[in-house]
Each structure stands twice: as C-alpha cells, then as structure tokens.
N, CA, C and O atoms as a GROMACS GRO file, in nm:
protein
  368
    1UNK      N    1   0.067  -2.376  -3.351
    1UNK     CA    2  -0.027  -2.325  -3.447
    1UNK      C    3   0.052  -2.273  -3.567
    1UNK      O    4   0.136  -2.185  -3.547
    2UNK      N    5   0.032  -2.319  -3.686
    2UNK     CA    6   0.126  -2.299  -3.793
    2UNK      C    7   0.029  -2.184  -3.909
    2UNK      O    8  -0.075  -2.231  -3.953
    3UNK      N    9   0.056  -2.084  -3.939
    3UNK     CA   10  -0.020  -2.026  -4.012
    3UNK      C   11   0.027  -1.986  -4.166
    3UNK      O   12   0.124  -1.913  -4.187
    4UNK      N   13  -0.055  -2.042  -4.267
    4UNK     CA   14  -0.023  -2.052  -4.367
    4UNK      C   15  -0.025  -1.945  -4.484
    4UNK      O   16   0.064  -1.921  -4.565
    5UNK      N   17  -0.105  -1.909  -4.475
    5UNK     CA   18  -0.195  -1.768  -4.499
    5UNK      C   19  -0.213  -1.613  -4.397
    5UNK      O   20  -0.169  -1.611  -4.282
    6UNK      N   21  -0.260  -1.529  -4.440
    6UNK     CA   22  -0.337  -1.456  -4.377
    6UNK      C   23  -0.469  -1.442  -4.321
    6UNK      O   24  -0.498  -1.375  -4.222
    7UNK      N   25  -0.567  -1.529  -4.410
    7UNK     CA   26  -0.697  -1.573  -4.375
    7UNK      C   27  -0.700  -1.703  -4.293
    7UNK      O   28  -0.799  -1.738  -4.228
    8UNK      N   29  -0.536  -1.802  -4.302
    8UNK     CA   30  -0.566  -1.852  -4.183
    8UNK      C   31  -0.475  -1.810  -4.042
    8UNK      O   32  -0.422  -1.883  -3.959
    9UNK      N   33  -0.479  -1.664  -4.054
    9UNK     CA   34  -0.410  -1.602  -3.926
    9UNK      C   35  -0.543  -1.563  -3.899
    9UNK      O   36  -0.589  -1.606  -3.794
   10UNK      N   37  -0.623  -1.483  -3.977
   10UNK     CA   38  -0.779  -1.469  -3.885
   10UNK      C   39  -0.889  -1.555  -3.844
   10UNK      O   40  -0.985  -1.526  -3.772
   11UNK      N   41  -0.865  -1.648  -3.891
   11UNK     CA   42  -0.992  -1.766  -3.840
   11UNK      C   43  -0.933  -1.852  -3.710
   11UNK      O   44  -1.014  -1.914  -3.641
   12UNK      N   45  -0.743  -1.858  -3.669
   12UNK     CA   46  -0.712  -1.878  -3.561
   12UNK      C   47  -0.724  -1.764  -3.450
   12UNK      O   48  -0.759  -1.791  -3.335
   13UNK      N   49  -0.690  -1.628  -3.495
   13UNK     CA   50  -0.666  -1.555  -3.376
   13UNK      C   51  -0.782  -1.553  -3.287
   13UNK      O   52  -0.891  -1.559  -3.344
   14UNK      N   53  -0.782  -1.541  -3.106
   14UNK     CA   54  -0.780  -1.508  -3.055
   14UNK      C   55  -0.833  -1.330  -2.998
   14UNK      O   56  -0.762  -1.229  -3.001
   15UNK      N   57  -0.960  -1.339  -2.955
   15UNK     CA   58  -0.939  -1.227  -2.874
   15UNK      C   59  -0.999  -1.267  -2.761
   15UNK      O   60  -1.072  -1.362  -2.729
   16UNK      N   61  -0.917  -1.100  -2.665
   16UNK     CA   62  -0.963  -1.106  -2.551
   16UNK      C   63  -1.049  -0.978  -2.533
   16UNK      O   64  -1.044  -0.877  -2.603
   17UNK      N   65  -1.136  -1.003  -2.415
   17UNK     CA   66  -1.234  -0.862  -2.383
   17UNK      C   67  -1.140  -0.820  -2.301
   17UNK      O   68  -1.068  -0.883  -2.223
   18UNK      N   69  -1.149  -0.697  -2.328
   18UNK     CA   70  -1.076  -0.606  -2.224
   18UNK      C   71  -1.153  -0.577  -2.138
   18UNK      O   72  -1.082  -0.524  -2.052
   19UNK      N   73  -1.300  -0.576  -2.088
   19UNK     CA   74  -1.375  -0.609  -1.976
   19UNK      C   75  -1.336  -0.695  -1.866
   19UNK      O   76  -1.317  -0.662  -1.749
   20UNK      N   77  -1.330  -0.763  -1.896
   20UNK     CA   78  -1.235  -0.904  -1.829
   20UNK      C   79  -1.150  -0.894  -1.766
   20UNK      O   80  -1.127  -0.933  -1.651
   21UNK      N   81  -1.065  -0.811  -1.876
   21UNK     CA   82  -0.932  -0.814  -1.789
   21UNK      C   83  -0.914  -0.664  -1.707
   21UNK      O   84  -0.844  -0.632  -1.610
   22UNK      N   85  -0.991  -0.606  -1.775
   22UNK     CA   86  -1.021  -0.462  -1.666
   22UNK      C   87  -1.075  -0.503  -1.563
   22UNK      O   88  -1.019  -0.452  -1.466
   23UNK      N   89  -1.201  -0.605  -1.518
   23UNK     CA   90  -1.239  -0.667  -1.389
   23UNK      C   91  -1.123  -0.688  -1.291
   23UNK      O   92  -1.101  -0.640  -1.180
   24UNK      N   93  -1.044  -0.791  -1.384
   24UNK     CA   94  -0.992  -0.880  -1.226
   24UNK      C   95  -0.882  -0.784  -1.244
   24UNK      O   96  -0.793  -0.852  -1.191
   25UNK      N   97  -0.826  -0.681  -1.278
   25UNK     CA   98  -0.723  -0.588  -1.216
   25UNK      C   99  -0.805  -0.508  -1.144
   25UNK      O  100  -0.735  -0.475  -1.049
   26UNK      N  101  -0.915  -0.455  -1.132
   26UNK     CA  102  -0.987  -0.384  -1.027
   26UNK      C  103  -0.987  -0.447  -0.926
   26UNK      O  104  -1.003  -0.381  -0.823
   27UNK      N  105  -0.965  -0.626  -0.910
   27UNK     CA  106  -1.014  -0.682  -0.815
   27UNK      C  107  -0.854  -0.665  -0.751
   27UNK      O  108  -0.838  -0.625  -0.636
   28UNK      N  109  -0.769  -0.691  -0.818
   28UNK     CA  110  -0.648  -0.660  -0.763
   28UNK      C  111  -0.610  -0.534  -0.726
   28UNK      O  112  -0.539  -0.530  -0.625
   29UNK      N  113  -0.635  -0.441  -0.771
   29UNK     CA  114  -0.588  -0.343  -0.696
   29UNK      C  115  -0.621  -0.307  -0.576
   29UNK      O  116  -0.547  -0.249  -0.496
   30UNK      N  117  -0.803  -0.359  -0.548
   30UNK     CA  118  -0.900  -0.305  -0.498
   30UNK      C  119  -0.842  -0.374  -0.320
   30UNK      O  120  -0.863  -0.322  -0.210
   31UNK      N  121  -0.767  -0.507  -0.354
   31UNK     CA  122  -0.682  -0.594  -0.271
   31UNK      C  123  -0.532  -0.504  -0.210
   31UNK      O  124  -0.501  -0.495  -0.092
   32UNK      N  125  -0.469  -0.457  -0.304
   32UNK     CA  126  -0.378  -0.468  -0.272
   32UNK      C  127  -0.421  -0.298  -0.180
   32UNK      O  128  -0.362  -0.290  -0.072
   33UNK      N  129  -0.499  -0.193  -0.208
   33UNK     CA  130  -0.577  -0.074  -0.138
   33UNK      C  131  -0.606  -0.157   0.014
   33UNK      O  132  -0.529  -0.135   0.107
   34UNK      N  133  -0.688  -0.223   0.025
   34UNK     CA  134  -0.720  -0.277   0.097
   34UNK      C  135  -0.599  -0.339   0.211
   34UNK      O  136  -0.610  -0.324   0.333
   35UNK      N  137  -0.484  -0.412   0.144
   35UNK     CA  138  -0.391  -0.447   0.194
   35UNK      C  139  -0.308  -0.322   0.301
   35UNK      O  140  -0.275  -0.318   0.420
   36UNK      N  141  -0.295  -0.216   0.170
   36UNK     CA  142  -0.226  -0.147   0.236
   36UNK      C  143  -0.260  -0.062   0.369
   36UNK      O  144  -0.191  -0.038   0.468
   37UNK      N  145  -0.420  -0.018   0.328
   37UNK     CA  146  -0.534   0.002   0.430
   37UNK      C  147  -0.436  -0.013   0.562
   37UNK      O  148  -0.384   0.068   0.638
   38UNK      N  149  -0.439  -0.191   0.549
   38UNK     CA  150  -0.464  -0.247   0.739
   38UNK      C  151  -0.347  -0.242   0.764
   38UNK      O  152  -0.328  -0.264   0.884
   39UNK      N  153  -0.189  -0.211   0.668
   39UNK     CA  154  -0.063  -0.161   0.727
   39UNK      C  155  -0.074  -0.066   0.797
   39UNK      O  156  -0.049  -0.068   0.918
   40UNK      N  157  -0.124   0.059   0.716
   40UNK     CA  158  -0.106   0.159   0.778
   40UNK      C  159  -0.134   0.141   0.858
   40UNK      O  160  -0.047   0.152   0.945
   41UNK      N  161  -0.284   0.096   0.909
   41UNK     CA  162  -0.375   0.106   1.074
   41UNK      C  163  -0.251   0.013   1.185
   41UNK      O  164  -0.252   0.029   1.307
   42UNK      N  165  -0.150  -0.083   1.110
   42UNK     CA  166  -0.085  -0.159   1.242
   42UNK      C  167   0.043  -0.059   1.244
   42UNK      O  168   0.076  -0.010   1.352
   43UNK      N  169   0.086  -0.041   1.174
   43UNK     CA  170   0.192   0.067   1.159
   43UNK      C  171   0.192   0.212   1.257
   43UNK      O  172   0.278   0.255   1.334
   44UNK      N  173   0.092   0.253   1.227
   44UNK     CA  174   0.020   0.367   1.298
   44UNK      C  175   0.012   0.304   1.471
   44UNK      O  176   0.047   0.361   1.574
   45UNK      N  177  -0.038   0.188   1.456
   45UNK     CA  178  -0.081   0.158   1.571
   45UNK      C  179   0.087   0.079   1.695
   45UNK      O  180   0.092   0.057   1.816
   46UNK      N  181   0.143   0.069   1.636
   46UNK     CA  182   0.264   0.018   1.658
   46UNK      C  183   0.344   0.160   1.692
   46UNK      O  184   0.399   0.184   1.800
   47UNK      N  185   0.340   0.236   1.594
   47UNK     CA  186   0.414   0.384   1.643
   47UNK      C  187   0.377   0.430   1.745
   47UNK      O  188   0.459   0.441   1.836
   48UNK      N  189   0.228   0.475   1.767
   48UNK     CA  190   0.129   0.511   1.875
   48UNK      C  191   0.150   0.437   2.012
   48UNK      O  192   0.150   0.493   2.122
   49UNK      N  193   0.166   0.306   1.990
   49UNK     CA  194   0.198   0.188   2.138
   49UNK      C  195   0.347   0.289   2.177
   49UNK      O  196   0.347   0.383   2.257
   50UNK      N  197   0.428   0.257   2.125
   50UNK     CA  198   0.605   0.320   2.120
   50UNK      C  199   0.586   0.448   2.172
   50UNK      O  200   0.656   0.477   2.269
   51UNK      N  201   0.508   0.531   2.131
   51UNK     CA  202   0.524   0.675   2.171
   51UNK      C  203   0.472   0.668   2.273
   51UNK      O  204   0.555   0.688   2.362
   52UNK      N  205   0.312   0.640   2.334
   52UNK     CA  206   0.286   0.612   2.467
   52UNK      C  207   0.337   0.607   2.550
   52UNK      O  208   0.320   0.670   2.655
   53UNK      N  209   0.462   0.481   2.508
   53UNK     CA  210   0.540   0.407   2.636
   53UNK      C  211   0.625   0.474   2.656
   53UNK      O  212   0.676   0.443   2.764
   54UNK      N  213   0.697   0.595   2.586
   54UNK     CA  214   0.811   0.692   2.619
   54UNK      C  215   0.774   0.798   2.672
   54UNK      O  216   0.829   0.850   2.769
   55UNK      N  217   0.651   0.850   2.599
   55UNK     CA  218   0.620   0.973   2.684
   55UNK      C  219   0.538   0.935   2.830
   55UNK      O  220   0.531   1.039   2.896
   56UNK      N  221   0.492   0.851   2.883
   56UNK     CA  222   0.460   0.784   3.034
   56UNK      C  223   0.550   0.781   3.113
   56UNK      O  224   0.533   0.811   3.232
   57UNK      N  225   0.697   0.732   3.047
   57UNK     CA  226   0.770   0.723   3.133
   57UNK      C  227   0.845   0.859   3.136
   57UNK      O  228   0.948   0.824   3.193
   58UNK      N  229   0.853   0.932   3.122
   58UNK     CA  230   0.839   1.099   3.105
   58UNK      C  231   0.788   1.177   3.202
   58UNK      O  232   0.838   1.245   3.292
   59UNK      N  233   0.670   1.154   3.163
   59UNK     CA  234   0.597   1.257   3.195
   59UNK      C  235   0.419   1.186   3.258
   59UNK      O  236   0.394   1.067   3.274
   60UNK      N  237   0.316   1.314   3.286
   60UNK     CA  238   0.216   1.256   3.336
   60UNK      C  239   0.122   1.164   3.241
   60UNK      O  240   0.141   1.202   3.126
   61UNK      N  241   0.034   1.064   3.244
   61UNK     CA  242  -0.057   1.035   3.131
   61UNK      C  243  -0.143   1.152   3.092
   61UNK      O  244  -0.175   1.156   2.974
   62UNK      N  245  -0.191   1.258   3.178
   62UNK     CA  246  -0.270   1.346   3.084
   62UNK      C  247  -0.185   1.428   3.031
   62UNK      O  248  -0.251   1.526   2.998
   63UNK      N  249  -0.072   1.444   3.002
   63UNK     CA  250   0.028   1.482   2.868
   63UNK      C  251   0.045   1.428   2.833
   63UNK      O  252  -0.018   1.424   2.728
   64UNK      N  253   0.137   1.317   2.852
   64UNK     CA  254   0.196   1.220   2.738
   64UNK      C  255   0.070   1.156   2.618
   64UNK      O  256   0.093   1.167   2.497
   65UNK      N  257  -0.073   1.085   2.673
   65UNK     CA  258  -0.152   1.065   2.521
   65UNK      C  259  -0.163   1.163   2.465
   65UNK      O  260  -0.131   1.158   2.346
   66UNK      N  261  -0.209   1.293   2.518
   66UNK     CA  262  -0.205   1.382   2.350
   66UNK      C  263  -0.120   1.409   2.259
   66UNK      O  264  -0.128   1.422   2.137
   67UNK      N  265  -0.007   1.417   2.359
   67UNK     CA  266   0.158   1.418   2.276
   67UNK      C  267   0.170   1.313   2.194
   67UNK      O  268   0.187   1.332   2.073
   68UNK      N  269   0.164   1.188   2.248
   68UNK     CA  270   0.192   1.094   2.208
   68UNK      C  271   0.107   1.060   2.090
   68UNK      O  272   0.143   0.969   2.016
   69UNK      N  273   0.012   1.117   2.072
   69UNK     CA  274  -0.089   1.090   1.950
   69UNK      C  275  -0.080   1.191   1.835
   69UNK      O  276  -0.102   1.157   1.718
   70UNK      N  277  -0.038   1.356   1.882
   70UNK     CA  278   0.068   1.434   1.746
   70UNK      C  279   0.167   1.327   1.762
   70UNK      O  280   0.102   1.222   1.768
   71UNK      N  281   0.316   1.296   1.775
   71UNK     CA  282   0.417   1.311   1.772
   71UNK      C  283   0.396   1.159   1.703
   71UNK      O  284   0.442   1.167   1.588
   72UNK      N  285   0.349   1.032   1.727
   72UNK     CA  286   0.339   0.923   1.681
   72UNK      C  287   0.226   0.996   1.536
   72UNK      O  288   0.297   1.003   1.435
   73UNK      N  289   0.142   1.026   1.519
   73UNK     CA  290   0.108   1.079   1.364
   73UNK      C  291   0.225   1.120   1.334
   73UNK      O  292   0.289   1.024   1.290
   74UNK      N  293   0.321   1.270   1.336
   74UNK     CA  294   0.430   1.299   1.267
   74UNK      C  295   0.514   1.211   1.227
   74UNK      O  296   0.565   1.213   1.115
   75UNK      N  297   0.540   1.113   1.326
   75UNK     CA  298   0.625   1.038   1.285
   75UNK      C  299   0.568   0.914   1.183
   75UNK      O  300   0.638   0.866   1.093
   76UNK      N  301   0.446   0.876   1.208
   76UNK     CA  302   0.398   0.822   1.095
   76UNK      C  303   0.403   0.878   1.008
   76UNK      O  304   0.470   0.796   0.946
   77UNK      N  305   0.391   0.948   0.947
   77UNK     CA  306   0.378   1.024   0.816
   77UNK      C  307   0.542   1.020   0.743
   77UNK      O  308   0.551   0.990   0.624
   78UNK      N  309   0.657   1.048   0.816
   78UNK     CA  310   0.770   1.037   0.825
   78UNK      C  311   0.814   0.933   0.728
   78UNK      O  312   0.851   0.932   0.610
   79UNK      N  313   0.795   0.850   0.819
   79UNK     CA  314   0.797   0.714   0.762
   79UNK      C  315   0.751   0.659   0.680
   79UNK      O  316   0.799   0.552   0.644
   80UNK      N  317   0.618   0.724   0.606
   80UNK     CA  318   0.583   0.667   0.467
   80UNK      C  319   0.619   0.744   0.390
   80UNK      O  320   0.594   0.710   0.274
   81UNK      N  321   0.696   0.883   0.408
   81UNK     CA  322   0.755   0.921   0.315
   81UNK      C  323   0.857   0.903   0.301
   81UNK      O  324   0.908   0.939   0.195
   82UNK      N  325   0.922   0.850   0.381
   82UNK     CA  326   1.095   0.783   0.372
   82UNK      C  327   1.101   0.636   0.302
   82UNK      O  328   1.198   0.595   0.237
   83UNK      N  329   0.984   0.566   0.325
   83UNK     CA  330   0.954   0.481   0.260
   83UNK      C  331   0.928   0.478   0.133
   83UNK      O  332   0.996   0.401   0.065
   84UNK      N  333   0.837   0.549   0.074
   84UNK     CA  334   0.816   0.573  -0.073
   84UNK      C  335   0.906   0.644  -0.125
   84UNK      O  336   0.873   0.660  -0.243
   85UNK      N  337   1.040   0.715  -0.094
   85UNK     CA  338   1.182   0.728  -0.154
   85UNK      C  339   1.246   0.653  -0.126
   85UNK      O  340   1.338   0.676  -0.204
   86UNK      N  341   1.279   0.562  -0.064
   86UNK     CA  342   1.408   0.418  -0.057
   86UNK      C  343   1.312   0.324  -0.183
   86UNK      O  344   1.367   0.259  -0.271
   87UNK      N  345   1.216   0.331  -0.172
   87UNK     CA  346   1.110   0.236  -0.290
   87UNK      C  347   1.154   0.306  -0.409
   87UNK      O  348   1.184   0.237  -0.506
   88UNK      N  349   1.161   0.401  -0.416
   88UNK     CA  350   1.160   0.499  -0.584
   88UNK      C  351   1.287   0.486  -0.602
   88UNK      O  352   1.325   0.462  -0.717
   89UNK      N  353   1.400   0.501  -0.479
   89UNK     CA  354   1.529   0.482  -0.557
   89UNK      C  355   1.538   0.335  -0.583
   89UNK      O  356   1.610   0.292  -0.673
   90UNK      N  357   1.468   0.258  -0.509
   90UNK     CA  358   1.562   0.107  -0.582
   90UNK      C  359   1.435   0.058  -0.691
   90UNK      O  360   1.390  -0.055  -0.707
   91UNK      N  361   1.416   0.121  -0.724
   91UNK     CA  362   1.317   0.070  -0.839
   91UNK      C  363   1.374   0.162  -0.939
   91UNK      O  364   1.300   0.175  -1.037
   92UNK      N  365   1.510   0.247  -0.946
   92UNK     CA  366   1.535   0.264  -1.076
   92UNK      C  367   1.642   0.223  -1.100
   92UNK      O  368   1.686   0.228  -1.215
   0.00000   0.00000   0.00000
C-alpha cells in the first residue's frame, strides 16, 4: 500500500473495534481460568492420593484422611507458591 498523500493515508486506513478484540481475549482468558481451574483440582488431587498413601501406612485410616487432607492442602498451597516464584524469577 503506497501512500501518497495524507488524504490518501485516510481513505486507506484501517480500523479495528476494540469490542472485538476485547471479546475474543475474554474468551481467552476465560480458557486459560478455566484451564488452570482443572490443574489445580488434579494437582490437589494427586497430592491428596500421595498423602493418603503415607499417612495409611503410618498410621490408622481414621487419622491418616483427616491428616492427610490438612497436610496435602498445606502442601498444596506450598507449591503454588513456589511455583509462582521460580515463574517470576525466570520471566525476568
């Protein structure tokens, strides 16, 4: 597009709605929320299996699930905050 003028820089340009493009980034984020959603729940749920299986072999089942359901939360939590600092340092 070769523009010769200024009046023919406005009769080529281009716009965009920012509606538009505000949509499909809602739709993306709304994805990637969503994404992260069902980590956590396997994550969580993966810690929770692990802790089970240590505190059983421990101890009785009516201690070990309640334990095992604080101590697998703590340690979930752990872990997404150790996570979101190894992320922050290598992203600078």
């Amino acid at each position: 597009m070769e523009l010769k003028n200024l009046n023919d820089f406005y009769e080529k340009q281009e716009y965009y709605s920012y509606d538009e493009l505000h949509e499909q980034e809602s739709h993306l984020t709304t994805r990637v929320h969503e994404l992260t959603f069902f980590l956590n729940v396997a994550s969580f749920s993966v810690i929770m299996a692990m802790m089970v299986y240590i505190f059983i072999t421990m101890t009785s089942s009516l201690v070990a699930v309640p334990a095992a359901l604080v101590v697998g939360f703590i340690v979930f939590l752990v872990c997404k905050k150790g996570i979101k600092k190894i992320v922050h340092l290598l992203m600078k």
